[in-house]
N, C-alpha and C positions, 0 to 999 in steps of 0.2 A: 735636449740639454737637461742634464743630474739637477735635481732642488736643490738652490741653493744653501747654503746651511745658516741657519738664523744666527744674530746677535746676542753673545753670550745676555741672560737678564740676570742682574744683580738684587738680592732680595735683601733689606733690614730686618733683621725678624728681633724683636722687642718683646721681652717674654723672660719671667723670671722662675714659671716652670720649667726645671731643665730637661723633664722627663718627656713635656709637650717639645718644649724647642726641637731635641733631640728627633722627635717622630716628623715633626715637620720638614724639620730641616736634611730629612733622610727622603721622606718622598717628593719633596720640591726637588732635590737634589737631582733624583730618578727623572723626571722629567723637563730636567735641563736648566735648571737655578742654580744661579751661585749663591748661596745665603750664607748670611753675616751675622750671627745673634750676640745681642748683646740682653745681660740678662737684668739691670737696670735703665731709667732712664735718663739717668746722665748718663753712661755706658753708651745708650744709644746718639745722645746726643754728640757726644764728642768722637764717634764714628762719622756722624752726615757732615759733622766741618771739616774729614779726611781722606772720605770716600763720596763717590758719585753712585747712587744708588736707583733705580729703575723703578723702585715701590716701597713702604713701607707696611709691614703687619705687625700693627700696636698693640700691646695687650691693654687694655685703660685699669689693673689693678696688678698696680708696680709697688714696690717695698718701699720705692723714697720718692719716687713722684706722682702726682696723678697725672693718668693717662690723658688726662680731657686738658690737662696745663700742655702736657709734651706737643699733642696736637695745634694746640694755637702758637706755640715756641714753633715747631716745625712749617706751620703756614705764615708766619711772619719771616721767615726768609728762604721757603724752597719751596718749587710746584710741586716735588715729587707725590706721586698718589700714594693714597694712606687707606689702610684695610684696617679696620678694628676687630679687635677679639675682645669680647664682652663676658662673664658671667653674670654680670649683675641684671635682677630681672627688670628696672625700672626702664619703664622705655624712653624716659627721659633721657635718661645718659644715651641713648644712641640718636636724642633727637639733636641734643648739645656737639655730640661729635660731629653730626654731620653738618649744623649751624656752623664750625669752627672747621672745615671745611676736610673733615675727611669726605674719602671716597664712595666707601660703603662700611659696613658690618657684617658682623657674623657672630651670633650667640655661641657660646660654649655651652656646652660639650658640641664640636662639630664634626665631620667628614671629611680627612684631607681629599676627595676626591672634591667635593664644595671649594675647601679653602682653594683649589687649583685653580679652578673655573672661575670664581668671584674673582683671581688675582689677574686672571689671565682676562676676564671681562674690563677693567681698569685699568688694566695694559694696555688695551684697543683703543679705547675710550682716547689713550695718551696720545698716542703713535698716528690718530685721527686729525693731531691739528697740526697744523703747518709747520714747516718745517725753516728755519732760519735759511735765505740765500746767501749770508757772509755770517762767517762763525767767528767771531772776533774772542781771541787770546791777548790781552794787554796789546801791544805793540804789532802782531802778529793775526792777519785776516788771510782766512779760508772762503774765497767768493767760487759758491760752487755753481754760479752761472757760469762765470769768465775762466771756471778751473783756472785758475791759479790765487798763489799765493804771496801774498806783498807785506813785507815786513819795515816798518815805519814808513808807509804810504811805497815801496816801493818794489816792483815785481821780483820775485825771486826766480832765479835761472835753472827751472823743473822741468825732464822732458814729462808728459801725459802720463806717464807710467808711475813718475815719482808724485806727481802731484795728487794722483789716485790714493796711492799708500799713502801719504800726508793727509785724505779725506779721509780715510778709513780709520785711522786714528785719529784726526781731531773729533771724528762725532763720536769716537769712543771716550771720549775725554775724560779721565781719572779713570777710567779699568784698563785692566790687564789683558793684554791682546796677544794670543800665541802666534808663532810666526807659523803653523799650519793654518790658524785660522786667517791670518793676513794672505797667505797663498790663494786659500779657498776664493775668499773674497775677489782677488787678483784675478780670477780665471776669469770671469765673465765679462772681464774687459776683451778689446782687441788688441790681444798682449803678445809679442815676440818671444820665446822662449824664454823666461823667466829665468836663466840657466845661474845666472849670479846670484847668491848669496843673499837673502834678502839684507843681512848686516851690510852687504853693501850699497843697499840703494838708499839704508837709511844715514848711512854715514854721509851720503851725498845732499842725502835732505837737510843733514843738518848743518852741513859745508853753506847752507843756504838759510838755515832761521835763526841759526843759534848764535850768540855774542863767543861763545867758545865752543867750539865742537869739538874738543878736547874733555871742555867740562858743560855737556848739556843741560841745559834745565825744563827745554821743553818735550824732547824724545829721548826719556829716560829706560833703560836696559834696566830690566827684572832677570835676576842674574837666574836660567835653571827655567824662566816662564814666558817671558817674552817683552812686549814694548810696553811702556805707559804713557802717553800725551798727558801732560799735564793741564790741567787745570785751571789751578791759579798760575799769572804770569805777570810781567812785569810791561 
């Protein structure tokens, strides 16, 4: 059996050097990140209430906020891990960061092959604790014991197949999920020739979650890129 292909990971890169973003964000990229920069910290902040993000790397010397405020604003409403990017020599500020609960640090000037490794070491670190058995969207539960899906307490009529694809996007919940990588995903089940359209199995799903399947709000089409599970729901 082929490896199977990882979990797109979504990166906040927070950083008002464009010159540094720019290098980061080209060799994260190379090794399979999708990153997001935002080059303030509002900037950033009003990305994490839009996007679901897998890690953040803060710089803590931003133009309009301090890094060490963005970080306790960020742990006051989201676990996601947080990498600091420091130049300042005092080692206080990296003792502060980490009181306020980043992940780890990393001193400027660094080595993106470092920054890879520290980000992908707090990836693991994530991906270590348990994992939710019912993924609850407003109205809308994902119990991936009982595979299946019940929408105001009541089961939805999935065969195995659709309710696979329904799991694979609700844990992707807020990214963008290509319909090759839905296939890929797909294969490792015990799956009957796939031969339909995947447009079709999602229209089926949504024949089953959605108040309009006409007009969805929770298996939204990225027109050109593929599906998005939303998120926030009702």
């Amino acid at each position: 059996m082929g490896a199977e292909r990882a979990m797109p990971r979504y990166v906040l890169l927070i950083e008002d050097d464009e010159r540094l973003a720019g290098m980061v964000t080209d060799y994260l990229g190379e090794s399979g990140f999708h990153v997001t920069h935002a080059g303030s910290g509002q900037a950033g902040l009003e990305a994490l209430g839009e996007y679901s993000f897998d890690a953040i790397v803060l710089d803590l010397m931003l133009p309009d906020m301090d890094g060490l405020e963005i970080c306790r604003i960020v742990r006051s409403s989201w676990a996601t891990p947080i990498l600091m990017l420091t130049a300042k020599g005092d080692p206080m500020d990296r003792v502060l960061g980490l009181e306020l609960g980043a992940d780890d640090y990393l001193p400027k000037p660094f080595e993106p092959r470092e920054l890879l490794a520290r980000l992908k070491a707090i990836l693991r670190r994530g991906r270590n604790g348990p994992e939710e058995d019912v993924l609850r969207f407003g109205r809308l539960e994902v119990d991936r014991n009982a595979m299946q899906a019940r929408l105001d307490g009541a089961p939805c009529a999935l065969t195995v197949h659709q309710y696979k694809l329904l799991e694979i996007l609700a844990r992707g919940a807020g990214r963008v999920l290509s319909r090759d990588y839905l296939m890929d995903q797909l294969k490792g089940s015990d799956l009957e020739a796939f031969d339909r359209s995947i447009d079709v199995h999602i229209s089926r799903i949504r024949a089953e979650i959605e108040d309009d399947p006409k007009h969805p709000q929770r298996v939204i089409t990225v027109r050109g890129a593929g599906y998005v599970f939303a998120r926030a729901q009702d």
